[in-house]
C-alpha positions as CSV (number, residue, x, y, z in Angstrom):
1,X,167.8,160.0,183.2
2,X,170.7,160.7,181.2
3,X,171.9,164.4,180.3
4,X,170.5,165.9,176.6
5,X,174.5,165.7,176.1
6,X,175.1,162.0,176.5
7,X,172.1,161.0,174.4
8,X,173.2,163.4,171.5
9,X,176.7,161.4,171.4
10,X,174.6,158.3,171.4
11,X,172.5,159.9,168.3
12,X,175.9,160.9,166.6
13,X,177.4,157.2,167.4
14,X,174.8,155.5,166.2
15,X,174.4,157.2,163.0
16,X,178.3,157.3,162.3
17,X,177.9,153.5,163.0
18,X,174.3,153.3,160.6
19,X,177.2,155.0,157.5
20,X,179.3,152.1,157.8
21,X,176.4,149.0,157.5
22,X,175.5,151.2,154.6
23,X,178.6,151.5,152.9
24,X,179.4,147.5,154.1
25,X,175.7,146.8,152.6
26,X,176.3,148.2,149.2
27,X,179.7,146.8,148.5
28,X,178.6,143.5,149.7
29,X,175.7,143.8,146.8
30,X,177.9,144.6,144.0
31,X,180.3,141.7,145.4
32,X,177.2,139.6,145.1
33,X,176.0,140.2,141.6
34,X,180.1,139.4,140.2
35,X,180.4,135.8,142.8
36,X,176.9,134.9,141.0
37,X,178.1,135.5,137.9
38,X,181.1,133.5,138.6
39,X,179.1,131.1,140.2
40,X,177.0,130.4,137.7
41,X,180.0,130.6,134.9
42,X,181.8,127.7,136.4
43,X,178.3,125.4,136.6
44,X,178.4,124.5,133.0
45,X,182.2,122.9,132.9
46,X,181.1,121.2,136.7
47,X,178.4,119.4,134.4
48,X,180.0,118.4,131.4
49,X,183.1,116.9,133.5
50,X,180.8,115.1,135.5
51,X,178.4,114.1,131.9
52,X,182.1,112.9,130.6
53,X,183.2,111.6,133.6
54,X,180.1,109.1,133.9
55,X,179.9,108.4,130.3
56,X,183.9,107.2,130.4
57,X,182.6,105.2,133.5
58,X,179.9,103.2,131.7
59,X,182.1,102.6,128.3
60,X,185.4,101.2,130.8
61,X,183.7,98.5,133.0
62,X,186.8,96.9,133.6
63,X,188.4,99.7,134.9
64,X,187.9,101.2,138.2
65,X,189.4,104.4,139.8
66,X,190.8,104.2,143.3
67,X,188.0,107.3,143.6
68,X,185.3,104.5,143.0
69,X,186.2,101.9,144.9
70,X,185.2,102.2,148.6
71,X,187.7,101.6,151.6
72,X,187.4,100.1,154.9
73,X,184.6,101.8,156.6
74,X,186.4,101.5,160.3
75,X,189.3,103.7,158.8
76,X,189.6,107.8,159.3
77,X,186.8,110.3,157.3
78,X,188.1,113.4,155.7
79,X,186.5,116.8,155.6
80,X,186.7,119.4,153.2
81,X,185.5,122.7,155.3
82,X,184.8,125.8,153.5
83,X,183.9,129.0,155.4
84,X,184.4,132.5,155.1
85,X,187.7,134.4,156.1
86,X,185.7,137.2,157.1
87,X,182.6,137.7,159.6
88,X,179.6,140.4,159.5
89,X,177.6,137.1,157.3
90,X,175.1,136.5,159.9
91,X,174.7,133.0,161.0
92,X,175.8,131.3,157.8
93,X,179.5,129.9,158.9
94,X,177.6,128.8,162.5
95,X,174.6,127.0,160.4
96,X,177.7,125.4,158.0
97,X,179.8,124.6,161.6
98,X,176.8,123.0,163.1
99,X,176.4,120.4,160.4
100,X,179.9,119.6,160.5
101,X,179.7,119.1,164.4
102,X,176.8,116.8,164.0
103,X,178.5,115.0,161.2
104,X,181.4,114.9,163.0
105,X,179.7,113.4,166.5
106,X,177.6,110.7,164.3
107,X,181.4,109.4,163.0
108,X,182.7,109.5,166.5
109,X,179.3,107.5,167.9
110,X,180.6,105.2,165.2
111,X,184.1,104.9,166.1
112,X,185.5,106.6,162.7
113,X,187.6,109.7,163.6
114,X,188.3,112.5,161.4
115,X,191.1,114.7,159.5
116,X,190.2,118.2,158.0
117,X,191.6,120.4,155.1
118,X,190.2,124.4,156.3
119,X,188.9,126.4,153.4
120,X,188.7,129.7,155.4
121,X,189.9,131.5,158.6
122,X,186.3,130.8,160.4
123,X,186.4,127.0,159.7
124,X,190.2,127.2,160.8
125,X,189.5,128.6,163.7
126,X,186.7,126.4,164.5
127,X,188.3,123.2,163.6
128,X,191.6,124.1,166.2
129,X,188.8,125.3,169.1
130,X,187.4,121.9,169.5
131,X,190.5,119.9,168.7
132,X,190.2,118.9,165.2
133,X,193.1,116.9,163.2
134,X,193.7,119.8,160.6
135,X,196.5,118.4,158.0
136,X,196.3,121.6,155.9
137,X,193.9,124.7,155.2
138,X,193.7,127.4,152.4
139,X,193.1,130.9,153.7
140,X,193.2,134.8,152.5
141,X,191.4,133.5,149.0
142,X,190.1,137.3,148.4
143,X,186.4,137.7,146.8
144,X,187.7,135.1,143.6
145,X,188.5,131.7,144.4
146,X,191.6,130.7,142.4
147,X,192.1,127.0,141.7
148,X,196.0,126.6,141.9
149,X,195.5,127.5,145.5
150,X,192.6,125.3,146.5
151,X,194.8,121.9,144.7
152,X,197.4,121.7,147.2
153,X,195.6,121.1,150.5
154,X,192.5,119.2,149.0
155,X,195.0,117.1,147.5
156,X,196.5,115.8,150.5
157,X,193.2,114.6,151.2
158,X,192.6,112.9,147.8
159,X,196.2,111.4,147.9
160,X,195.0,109.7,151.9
161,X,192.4,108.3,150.2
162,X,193.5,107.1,146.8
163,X,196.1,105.3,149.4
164,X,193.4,103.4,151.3
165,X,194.3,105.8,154.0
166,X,190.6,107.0,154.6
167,X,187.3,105.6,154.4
168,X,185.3,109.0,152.7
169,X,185.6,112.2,151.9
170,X,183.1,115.0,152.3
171,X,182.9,118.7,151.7
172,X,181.0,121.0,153.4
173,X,180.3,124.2,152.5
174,X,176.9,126.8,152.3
175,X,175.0,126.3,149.3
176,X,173.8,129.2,147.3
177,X,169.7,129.1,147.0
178,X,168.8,132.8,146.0
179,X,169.8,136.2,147.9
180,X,167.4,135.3,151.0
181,X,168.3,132.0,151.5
182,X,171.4,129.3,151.9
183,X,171.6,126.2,152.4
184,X,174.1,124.4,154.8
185,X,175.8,121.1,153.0
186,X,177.5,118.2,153.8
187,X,178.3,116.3,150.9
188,X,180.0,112.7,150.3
189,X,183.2,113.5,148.0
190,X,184.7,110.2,147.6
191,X,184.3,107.0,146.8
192,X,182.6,108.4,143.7
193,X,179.1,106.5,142.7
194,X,177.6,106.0,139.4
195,X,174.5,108.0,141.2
196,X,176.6,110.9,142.2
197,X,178.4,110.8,138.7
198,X,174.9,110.8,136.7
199,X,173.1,113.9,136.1
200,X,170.0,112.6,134.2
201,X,168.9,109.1,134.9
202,X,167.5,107.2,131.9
203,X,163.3,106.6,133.0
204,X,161.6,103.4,132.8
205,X,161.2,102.4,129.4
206,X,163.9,105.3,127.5
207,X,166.7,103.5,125.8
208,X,170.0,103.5,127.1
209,X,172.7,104.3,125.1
210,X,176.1,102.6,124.8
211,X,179.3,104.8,124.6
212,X,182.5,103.8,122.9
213,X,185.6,106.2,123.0
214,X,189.1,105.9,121.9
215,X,191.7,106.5,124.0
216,X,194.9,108.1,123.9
217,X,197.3,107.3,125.0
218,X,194.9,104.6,127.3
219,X,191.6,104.1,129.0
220,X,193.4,104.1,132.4
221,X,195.3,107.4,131.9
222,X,192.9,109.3,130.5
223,X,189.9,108.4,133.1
224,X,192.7,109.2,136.3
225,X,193.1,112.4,134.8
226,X,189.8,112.9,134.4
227,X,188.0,112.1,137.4
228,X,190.9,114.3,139.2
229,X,189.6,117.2,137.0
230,X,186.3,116.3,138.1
231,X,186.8,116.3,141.9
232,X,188.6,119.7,141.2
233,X,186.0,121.0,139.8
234,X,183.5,120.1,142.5
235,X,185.5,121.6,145.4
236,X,186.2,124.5,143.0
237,X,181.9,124.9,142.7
238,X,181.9,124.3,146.6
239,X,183.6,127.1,147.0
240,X,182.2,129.3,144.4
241,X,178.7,128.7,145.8
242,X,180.2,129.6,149.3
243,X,181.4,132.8,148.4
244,X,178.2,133.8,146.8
245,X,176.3,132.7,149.9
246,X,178.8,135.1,151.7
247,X,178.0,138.0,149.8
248,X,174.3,137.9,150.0
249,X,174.0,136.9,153.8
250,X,176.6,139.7,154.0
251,X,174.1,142.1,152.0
252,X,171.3,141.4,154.2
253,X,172.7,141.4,157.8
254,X,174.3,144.6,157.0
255,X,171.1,145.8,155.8
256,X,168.6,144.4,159.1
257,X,171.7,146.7,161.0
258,X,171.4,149.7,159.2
259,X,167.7,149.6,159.9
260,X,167.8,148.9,163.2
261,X,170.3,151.3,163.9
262,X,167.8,153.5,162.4
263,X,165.2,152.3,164.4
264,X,167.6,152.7,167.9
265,X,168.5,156.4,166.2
266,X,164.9,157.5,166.3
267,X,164.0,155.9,169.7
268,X,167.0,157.9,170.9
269,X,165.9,161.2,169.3
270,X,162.7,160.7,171.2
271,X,164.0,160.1,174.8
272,X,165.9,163.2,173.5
273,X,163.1,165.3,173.0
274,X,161.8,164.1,176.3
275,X,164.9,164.9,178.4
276,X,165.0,168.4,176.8
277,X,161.3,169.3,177.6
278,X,161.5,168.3,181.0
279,X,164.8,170.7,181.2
280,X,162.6,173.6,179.8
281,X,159.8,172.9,182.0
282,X,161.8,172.4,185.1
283,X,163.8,175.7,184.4
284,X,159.7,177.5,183.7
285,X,158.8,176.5,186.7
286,X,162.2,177.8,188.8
287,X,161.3,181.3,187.3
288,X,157.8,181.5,188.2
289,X,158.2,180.5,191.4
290,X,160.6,183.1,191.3
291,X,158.7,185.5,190.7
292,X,155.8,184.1,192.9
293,X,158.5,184.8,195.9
294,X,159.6,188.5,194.8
């Protein structure tokens, strides 16, 4: 049995250790509450772009952006991964890295490899471990995502594929559900659809109504621009939602570790308690049989 000594350093350890999930769980709450806000800011523009985007669609038939128009299916797949670029999130980059892996077996079953752009150190890492074609990553994005430097390497992806270079596009990152919950996704980016692009479907019987827009300076300019805007803003929400999702798993593993490290401090006090009693009565007993022998 260990000495009343050791287990009081364990005690003072463990609760010097129980301070820091504390402090880690309350900044990772007030983190929380300003990525949902953000979160939820940036959800109106993602739906009006896409509203706009599938409205310009409809009214400009004859039209069709290299981000609609699907490529040979036996060419390359791009990924967009977005992690964290920080751990102490329980399991949430592992659940978002096993979807990918799976994803990323069912294209290789198929014959169709893969090139990656990294949103985040963990999907960096991950991506180099098991030999991943990585063409360019984003990392060290702080707690607010900033657009100008998420454009850059998503673009290279964008720019393979408006080339005929790839096949698809998806982006993968952790949904945001509520505090308790997230959701792993894996998401089809490109070629766009007139299903992804529609938010409300007309129901059987509800009139459909015809849009007709003037362009300046033309239809073509204005819907490339556009739908570039629009893919923006989806890996922009991606990774909005991801950092949300990091903040609340955050929150709650560090506070299942602050209670169980107060759980592991009270079991210690105890075996504490234990050890010093059987001290006391082992040193009772050397002085009366002391005195028995006098």
């Amino acid at each position: 049995m260990a000495s009343g000594k050791e287990i009081r350093g364990k005690i003072k350890s463990v609760e010097n250790t129980k301070k820091i999930t504390k402090a880690m769980e309350m900044v990772a709450a007030s983190k929380m509450r300003k990525a949902q806000e953000r979160m939820r800011a940036a959800r109106p523009y993602a739906d009006k772009i896409r509203s706009l985007a599938a409205n310009l669609s409809q009214a400009t038939p004859e039209y069709k952006h290299a981000f609609m128009v699907p490529n040979d299916a036996a060419k390359p797949a791009g990924f967009i991964v977005v992690t964290t670029d920080k751990g102490l999130c329980g399991g949430m980059n592992t659940n978002v890295l096993r979807a990918v892996t799976l994803k990323l077996k069912a294209l290789e079953s198929q014959g169709v490899k893969a090139q990656a752009v990294a949103i985040g150190n963990k999907g960096l890492g991950f991506l180099n471990r098991i030999g991943a074609q990585v063409i360019s990553h984003a990392t060290q994005l702080g707690d607010k995502p900033q657009l100008d430097k998420l454009i850059g390497p998503v673009k290279t992806l964008l720019d393979a594929y408006a080339a005929g270079q790839l096949s698809t596009v998806y982006v993968c990152y952790t949904r945001f559900i509520n505090t308790m919950k997230q959701e792993p996704m894996v998401q089809q980016l490109l070629p766009l659809s007139a299903g992804s692009l529609a938010i409300n479907a007309p129901t059987a019987g509800q009139p459909q109504h015809g849009w007709d827009y003037l362009y300046e300076p033309d239809a073509p300019s204005v819907i490339d621009e556009l739908l570039v805007r629009y893919i923006e803003a989806l890996v922009y929400q991606a990774v909005a939602e991801n950092m949300a999702s990091e903040q609340s798993a955050r929150m709650v593993a560090m506070k299942s570790a602050t209670d169980n490290a107060g759980s592991v401090i009270g079991e210690l006090k105890l075996v504490y308690n234990k050890t010093r009693q059987a001290a006391i009565t082992k040193e009772l007993s050397e002085i009366v049989a002391g005195a028995a022998a006098v």
